[in-house]
C-alpha positions as CSV (number, residue, x, y, z in Angstrom):
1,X,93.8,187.1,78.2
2,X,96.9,188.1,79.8
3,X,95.9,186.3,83.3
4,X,95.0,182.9,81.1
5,X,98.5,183.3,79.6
6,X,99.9,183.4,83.3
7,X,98.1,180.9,84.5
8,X,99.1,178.5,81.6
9,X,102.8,179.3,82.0
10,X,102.6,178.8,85.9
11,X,100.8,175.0,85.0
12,X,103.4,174.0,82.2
13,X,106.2,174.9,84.5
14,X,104.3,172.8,87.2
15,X,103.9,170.3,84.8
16,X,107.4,170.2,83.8
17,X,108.9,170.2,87.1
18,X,107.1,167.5,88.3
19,X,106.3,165.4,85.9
20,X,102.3,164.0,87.4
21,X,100.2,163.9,89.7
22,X,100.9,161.7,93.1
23,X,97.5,161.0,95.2
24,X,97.2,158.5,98.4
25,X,94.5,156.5,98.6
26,X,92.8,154.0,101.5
27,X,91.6,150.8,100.3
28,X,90.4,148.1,102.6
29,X,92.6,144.7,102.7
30,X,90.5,142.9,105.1
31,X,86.9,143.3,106.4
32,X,85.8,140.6,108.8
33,X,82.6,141.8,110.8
34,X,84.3,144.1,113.6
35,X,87.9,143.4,111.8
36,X,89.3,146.0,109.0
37,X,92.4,146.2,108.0
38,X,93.0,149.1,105.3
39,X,96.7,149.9,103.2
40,X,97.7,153.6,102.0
41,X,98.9,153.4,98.7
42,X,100.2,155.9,96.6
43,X,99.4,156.2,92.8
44,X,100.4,158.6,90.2
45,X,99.2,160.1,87.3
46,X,101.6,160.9,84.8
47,X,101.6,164.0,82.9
48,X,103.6,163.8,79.6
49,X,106.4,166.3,79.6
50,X,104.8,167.8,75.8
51,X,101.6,168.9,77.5
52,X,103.4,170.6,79.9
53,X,105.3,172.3,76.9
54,X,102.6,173.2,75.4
55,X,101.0,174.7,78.3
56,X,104.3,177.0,78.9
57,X,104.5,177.7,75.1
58,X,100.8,178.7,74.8
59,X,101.0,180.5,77.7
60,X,103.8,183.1,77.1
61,X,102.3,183.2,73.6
62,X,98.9,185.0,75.2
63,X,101.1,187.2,76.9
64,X,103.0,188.8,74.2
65,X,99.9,188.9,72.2
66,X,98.2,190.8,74.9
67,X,101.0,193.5,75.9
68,X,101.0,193.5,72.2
69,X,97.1,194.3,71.7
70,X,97.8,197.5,74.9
């Protein structure tokens, strides 16, 4: 329980700190027989700053709990 706990509070901080997800992708732009032309583009995926909140929160919760429990 207690490495869950950690492991929540080191994702909510992530989650805090950065605020989503960023991934590069390759699409292709042009394809004419021996011709390709491909872009890089960046997308994100955003994370809303309360899950990472509640992740942090949850987290130190299952800590205490546990060095209660010992």
């Amino acid at each position: 329980m207690r490495l869950i706990g950690i492991v929540l509070i080191v994702l909510g901080v992530l989650a805090l700190a950065y605020g989503g997800i960023q991934y590069t992708s390759r699409e292709k732009v042009v394809d004419l027989g021996p011709l390709q032309v491909t872009a890089t583009k960046k997308k994100n995926i955003p994370l809303p700053p309360i899950a990472g909140g509640i992740a942090l929160v949850t987290g130190i919760v299952l800590v205490v709990a546990d060095r209660k429990k010992s």
